[in-house]
PDB file of N, CA, C and O in Angstrom:
ATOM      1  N   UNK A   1       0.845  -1.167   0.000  1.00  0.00           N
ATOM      2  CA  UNK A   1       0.000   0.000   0.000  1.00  0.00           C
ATOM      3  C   UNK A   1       0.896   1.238   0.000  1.00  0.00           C
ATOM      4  O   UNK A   1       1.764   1.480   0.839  1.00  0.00           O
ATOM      5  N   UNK A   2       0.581   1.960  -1.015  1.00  0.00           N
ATOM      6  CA  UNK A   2       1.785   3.104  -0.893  1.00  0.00           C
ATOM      7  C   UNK A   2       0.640   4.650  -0.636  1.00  0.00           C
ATOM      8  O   UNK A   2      -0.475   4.691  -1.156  1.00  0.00           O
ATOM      9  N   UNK A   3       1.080   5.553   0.053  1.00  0.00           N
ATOM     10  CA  UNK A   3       0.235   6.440   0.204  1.00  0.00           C
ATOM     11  C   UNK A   3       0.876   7.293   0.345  1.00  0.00           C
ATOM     12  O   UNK A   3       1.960   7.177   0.918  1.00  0.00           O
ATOM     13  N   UNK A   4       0.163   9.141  -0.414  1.00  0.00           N
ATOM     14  CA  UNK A   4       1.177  10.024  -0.528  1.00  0.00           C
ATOM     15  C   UNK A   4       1.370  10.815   0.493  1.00  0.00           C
ATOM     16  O   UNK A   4       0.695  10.431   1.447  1.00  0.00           O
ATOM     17  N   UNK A   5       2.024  11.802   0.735  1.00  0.00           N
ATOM     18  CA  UNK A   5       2.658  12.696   2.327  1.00  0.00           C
ATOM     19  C   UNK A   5       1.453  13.325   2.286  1.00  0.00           C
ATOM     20  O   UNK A   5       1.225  13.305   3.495  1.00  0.00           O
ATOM     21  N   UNK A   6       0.169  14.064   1.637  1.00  0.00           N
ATOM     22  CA  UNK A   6      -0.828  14.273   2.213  1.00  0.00           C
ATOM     23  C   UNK A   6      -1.468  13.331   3.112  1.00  0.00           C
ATOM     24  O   UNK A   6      -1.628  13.632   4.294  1.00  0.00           O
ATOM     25  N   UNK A   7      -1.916  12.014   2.562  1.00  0.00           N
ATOM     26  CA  UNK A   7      -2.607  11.125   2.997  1.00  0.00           C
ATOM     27  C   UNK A   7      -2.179  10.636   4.295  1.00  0.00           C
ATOM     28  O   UNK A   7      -2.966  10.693   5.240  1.00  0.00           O
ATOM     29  N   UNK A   8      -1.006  10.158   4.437  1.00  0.00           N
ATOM     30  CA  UNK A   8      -0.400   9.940   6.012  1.00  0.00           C
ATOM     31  C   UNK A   8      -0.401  11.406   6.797  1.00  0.00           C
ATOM     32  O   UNK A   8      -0.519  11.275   8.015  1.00  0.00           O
ATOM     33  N   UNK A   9      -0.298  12.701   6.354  1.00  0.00           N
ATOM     34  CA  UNK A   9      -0.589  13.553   7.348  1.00  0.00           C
ATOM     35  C   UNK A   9      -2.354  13.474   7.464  1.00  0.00           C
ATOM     36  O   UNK A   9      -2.891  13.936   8.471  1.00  0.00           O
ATOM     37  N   UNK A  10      -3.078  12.934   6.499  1.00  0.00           N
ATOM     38  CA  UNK A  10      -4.614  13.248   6.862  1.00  0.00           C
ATOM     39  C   UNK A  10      -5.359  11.867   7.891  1.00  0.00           C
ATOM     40  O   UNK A  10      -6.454  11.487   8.305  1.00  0.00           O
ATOM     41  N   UNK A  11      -4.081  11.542   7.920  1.00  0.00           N
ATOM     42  CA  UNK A  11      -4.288   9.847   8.952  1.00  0.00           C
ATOM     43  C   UNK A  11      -3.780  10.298  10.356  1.00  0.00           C
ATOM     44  O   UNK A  11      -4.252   9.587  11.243  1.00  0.00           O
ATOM     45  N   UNK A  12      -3.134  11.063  10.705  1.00  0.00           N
ATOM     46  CA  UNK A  12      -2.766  11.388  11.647  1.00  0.00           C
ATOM     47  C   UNK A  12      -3.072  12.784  11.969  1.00  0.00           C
ATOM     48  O   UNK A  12      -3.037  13.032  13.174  1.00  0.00           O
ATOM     49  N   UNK A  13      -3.174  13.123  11.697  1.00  0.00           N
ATOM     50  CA  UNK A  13      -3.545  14.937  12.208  1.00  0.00           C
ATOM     51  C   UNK A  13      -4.969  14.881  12.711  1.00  0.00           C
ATOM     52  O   UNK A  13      -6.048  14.537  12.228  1.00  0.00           O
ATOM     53  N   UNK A  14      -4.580  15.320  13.785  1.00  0.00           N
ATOM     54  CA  UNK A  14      -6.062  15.253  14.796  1.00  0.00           C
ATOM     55  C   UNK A  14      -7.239  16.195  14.338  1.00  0.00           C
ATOM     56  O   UNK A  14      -8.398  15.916  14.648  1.00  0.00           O
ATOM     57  N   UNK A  15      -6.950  17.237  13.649  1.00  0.00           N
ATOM     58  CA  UNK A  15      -7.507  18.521  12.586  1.00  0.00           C
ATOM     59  C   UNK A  15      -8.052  19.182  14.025  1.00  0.00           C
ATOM     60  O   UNK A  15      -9.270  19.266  14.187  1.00  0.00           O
ATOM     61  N   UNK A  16      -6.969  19.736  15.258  1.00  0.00           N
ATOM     62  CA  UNK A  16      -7.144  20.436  16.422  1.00  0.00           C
ATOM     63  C   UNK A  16      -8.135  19.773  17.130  1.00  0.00           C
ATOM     64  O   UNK A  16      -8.531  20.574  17.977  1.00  0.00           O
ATOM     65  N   UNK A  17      -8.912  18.440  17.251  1.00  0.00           N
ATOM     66  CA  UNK A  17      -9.354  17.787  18.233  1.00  0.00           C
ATOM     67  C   UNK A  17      -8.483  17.493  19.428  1.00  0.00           C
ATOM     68  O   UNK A  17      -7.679  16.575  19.588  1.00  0.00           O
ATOM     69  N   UNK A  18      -8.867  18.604  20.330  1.00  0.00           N
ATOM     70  CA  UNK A  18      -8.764  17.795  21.800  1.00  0.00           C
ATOM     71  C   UNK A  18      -7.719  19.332  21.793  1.00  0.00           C
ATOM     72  O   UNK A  18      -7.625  19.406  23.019  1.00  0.00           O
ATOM     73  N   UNK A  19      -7.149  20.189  21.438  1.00  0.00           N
ATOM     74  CA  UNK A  19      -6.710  21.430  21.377  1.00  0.00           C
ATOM     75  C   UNK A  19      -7.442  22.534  22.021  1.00  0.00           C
ATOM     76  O   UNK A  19      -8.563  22.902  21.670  1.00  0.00           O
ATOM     77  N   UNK A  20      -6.632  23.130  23.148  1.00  0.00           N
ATOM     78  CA  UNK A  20      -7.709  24.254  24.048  1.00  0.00           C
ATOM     79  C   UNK A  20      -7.356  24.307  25.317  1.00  0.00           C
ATOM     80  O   UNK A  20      -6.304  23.756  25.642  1.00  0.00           O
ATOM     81  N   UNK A  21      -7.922  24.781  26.012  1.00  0.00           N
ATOM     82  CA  UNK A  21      -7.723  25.012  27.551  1.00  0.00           C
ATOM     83  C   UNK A  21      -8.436  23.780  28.079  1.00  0.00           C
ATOM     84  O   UNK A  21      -9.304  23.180  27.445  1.00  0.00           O
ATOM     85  N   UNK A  22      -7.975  23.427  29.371  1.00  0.00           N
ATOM     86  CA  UNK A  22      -8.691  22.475  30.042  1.00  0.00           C
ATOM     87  C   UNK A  22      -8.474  22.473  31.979  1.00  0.00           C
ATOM     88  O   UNK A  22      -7.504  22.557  32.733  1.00  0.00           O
ATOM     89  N   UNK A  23      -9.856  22.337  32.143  1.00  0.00           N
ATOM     90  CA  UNK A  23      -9.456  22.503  33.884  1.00  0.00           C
ATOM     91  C   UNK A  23      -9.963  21.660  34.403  1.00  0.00           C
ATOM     92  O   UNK A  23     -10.650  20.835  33.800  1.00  0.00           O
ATOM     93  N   UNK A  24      -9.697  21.643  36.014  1.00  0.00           N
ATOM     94  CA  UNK A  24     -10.166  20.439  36.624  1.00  0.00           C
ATOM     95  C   UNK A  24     -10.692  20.807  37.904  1.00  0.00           C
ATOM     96  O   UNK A  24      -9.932  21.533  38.544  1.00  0.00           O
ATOM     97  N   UNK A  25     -11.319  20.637  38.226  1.00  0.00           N
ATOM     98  CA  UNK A  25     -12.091  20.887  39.593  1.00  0.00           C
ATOM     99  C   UNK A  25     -12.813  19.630  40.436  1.00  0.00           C
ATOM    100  O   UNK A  25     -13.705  18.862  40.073  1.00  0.00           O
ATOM    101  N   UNK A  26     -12.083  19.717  41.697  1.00  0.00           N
ATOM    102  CA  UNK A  26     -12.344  18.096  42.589  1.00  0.00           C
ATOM    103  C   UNK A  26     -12.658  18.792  44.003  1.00  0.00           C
ATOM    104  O   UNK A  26     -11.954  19.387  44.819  1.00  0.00           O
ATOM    105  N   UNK A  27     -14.293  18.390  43.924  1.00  0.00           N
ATOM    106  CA  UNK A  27     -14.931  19.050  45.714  1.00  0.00           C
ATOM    107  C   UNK A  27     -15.034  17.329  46.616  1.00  0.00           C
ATOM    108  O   UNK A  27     -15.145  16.262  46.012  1.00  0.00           O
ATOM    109  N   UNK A  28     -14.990  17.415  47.522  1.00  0.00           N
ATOM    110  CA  UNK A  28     -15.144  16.401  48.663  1.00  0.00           C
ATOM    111  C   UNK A  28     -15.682  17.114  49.524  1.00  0.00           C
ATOM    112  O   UNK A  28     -15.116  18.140  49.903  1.00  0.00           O
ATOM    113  N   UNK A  29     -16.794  16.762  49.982  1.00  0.00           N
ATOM    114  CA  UNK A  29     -17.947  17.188  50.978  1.00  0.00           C
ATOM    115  C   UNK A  29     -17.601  16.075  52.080  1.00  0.00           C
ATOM    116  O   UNK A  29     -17.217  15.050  51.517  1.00  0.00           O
ATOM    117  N   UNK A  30     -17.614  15.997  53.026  1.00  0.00           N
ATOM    118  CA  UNK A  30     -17.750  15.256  54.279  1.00  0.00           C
ATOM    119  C   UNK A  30     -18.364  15.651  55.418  1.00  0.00           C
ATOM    120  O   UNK A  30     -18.431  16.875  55.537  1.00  0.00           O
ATOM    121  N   UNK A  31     -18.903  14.916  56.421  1.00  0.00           N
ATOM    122  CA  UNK A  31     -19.440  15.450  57.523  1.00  0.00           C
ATOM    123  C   UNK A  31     -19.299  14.622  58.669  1.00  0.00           C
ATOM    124  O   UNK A  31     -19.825  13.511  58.733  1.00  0.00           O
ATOM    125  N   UNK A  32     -18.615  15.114  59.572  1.00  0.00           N
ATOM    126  CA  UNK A  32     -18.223  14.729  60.947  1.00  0.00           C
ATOM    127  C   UNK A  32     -19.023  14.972  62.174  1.00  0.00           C
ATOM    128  O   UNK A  32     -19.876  15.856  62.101  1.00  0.00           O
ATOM    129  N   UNK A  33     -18.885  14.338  63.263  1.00  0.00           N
ATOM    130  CA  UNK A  33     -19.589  14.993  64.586  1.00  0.00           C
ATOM    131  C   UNK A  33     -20.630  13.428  64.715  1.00  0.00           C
ATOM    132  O   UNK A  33     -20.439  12.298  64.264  1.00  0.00           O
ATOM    133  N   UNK A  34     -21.730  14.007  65.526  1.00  0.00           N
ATOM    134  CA  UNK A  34     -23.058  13.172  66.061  1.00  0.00           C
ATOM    135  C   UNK A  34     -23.916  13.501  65.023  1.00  0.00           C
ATOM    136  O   UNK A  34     -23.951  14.601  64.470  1.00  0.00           O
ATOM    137  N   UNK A  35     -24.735  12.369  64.714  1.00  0.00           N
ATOM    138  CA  UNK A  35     -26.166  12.380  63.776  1.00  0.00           C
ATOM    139  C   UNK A  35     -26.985  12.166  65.417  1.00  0.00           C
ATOM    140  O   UNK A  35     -26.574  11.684  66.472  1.00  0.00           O
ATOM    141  N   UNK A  36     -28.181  12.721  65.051  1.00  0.00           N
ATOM    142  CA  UNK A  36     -29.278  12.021  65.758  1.00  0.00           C
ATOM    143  C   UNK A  36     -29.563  10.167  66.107  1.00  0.00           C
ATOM    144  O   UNK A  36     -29.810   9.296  65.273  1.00  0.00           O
ATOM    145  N   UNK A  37     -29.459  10.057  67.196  1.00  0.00           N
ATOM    146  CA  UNK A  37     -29.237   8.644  67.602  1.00  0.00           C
ATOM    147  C   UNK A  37     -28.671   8.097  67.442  1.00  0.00           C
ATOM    148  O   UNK A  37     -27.933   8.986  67.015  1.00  0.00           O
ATOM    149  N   UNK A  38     -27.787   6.785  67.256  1.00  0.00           N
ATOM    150  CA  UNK A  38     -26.762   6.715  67.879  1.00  0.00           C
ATOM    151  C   UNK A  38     -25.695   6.481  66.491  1.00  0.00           C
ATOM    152  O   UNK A  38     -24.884   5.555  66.491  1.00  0.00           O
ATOM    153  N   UNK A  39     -25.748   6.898  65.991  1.00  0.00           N
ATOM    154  CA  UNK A  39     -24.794   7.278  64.725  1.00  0.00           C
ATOM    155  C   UNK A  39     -24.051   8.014  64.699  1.00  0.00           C
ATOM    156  O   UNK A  39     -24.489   9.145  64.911  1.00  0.00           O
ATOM    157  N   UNK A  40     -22.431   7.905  64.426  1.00  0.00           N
ATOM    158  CA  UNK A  40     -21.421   9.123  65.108  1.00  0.00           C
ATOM    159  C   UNK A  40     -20.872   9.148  63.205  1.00  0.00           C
ATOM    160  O   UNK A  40     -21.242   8.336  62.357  1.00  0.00           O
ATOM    161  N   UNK A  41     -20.381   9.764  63.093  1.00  0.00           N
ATOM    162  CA  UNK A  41     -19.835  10.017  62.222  1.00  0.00           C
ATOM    163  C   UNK A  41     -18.414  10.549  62.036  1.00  0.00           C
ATOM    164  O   UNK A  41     -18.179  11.488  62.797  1.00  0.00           O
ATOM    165  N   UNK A  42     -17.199  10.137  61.071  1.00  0.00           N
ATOM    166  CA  UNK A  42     -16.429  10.917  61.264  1.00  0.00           C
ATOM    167  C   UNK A  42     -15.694  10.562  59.829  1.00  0.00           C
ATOM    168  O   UNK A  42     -16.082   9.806  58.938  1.00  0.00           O
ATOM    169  N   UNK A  43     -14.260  11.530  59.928  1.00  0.00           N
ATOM    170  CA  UNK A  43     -13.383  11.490  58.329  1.00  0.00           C
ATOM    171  C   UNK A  43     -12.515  11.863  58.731  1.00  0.00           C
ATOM    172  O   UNK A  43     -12.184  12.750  59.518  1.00  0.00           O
ATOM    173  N   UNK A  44     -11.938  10.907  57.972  1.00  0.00           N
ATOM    174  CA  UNK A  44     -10.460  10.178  58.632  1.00  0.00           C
ATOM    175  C   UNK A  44      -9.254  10.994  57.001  1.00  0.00           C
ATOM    176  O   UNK A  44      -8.096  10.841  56.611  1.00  0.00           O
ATOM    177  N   UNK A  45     -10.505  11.845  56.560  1.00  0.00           N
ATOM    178  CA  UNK A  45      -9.729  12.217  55.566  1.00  0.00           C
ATOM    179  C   UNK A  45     -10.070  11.469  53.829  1.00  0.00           C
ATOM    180  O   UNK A  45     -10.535  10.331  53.780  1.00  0.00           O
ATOM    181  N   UNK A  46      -9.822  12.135  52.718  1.00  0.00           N
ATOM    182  CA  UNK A  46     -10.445  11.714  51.478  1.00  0.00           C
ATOM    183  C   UNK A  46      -9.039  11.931  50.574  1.00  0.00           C
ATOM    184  O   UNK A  46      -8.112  12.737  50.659  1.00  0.00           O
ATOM    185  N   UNK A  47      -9.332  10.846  49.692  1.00  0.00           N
ATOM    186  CA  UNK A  47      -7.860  10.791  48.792  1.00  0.00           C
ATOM    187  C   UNK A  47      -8.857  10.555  47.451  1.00  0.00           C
ATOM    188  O   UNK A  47      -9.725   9.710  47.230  1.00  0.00           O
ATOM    189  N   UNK A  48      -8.240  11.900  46.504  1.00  0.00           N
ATOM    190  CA  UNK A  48      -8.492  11.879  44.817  1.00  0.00           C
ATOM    191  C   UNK A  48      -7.833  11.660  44.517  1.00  0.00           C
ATOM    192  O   UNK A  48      -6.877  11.915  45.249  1.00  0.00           O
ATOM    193  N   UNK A  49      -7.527  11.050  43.341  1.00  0.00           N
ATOM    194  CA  UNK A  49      -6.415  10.929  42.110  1.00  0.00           C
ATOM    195  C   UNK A  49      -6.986  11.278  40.959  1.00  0.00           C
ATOM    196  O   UNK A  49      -8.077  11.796  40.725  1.00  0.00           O
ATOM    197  N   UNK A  50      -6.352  11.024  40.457  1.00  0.00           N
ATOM    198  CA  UNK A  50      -6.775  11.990  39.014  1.00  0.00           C
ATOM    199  C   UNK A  50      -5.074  11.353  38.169  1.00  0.00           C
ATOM    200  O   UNK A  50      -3.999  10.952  38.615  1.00  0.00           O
ATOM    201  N   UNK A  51      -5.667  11.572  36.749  1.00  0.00           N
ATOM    202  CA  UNK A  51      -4.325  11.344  35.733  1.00  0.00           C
ATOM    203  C   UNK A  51      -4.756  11.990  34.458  1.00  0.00           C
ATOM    204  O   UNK A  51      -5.832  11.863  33.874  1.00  0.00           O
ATOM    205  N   UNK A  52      -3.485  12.865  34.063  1.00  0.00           N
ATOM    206  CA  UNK A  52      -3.725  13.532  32.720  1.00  0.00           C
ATOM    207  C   UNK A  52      -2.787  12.893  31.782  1.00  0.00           C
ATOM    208  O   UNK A  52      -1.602  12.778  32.096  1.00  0.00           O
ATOM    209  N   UNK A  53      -3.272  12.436  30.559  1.00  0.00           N
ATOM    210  CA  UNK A  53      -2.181  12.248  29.714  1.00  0.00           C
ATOM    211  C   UNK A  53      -2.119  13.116  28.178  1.00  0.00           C
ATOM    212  O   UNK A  53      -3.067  13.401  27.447  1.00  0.00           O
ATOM    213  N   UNK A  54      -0.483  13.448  27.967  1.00  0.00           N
ATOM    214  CA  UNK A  54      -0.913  14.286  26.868  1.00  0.00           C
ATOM    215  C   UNK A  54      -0.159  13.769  25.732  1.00  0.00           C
ATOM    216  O   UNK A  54       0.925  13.511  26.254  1.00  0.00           O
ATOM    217  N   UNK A  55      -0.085  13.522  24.743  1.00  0.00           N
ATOM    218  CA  UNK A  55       0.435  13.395  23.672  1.00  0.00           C
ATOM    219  C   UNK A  55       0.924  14.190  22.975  1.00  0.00           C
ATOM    220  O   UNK A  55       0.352  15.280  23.008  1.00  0.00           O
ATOM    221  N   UNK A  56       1.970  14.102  22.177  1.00  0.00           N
ATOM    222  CA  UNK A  56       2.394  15.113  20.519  1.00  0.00           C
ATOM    223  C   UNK A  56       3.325  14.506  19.873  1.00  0.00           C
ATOM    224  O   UNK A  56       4.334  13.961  20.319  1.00  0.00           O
ATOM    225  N   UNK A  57       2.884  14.633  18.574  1.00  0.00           N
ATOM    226  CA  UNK A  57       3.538  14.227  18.024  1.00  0.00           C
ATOM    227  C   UNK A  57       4.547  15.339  17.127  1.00  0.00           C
ATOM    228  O   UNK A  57       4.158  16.482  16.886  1.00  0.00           O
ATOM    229  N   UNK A  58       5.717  14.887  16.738  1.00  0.00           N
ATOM    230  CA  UNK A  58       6.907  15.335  16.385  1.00  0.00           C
ATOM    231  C   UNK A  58       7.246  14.460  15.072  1.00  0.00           C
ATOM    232  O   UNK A  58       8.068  13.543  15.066  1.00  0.00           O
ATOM    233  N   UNK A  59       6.422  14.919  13.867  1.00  0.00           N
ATOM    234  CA  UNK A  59       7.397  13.688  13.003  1.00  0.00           C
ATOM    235  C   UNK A  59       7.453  14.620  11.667  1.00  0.00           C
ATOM    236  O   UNK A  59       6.944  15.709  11.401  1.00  0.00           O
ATOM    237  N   UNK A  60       8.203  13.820  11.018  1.00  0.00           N
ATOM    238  CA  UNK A  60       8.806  14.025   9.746  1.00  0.00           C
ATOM    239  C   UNK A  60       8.469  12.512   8.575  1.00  0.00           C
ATOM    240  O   UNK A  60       8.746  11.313   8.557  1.00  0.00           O
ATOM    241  N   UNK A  61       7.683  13.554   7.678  1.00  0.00           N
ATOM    242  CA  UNK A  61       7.505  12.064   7.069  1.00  0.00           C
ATOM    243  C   UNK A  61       8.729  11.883   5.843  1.00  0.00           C
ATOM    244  O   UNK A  61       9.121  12.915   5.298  1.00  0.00           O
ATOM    245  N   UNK A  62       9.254  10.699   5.471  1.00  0.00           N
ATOM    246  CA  UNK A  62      10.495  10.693   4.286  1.00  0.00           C
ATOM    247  C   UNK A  62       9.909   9.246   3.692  1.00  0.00           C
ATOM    248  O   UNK A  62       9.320   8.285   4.187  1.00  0.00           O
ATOM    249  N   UNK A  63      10.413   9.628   2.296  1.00  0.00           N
ATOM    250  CA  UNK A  63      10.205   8.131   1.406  1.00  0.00           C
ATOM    251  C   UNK A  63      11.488   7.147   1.538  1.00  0.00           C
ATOM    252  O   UNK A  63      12.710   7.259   1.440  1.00  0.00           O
ATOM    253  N   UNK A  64      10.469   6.035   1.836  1.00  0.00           N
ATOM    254  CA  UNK A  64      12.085   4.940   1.397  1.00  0.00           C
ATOM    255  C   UNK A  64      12.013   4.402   0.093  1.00  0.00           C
ATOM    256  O   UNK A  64      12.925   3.650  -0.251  1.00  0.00           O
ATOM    257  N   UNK A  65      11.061   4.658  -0.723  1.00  0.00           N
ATOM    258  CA  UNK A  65      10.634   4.295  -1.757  1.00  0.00           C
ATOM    259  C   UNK A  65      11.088   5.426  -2.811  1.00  0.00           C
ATOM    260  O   UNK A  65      10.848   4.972  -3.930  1.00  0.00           O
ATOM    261  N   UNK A  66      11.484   6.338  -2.879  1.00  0.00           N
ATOM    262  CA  UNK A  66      11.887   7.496  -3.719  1.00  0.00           C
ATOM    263  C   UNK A  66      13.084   6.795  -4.726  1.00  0.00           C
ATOM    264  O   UNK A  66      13.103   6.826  -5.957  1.00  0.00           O
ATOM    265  N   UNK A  67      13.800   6.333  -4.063  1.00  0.00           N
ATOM    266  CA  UNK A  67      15.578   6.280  -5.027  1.00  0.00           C
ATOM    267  C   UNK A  67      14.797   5.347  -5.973  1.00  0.00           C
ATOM    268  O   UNK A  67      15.065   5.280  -7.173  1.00  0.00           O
ATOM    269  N   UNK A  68      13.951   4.725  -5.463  1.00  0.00           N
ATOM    270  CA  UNK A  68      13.452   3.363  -6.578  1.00  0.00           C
ATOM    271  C   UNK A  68      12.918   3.413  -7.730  1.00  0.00           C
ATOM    272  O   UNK A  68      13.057   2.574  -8.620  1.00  0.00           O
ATOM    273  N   UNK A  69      11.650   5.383  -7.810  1.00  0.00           N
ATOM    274  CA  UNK A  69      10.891   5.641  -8.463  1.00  0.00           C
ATOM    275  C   UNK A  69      11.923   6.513  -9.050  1.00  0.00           C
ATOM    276  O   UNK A  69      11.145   7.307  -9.579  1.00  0.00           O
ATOM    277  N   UNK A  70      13.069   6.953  -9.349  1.00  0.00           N
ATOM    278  CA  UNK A  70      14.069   7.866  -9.821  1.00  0.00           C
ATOM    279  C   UNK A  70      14.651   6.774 -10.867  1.00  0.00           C
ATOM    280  O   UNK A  70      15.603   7.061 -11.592  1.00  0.00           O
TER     281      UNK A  70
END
């Protein structure tokens, strides 16, 4: 399958999907102390994680097939 340097850039180029600002916002509500009857309540503390991953690509496309078609 041979395909030309447009076509492999139109296979890979995201055409700015996923390009932009991006934020993150993480609330944890808890509630400590006495409930009404005999239910105590408490927090011992809350653990988020979270993971961002980002990608880019860096390429250069070249023929290995060129010297052949010369």
């Amino acid at each position: 399958m041979f395909l030309s340097e447009s076509e492999i850039i139109e296979g890979v180029d995201a055409d700015g999907a996923g390009l932009g600002a991006y934020s993150l916002d993480i609330t944890v509500d808890a509630e400590a102390g006495t409930a009404p009857g005999a239910c105590t309540r408490s927090d011992n503390g809350e653990e988020v994680s979270y993971k961002i991953e980002l990608i880019v690509y860096d390429y250069t496309i070249t023929s290995v097939l060129e010297p052949l078609f010369e």
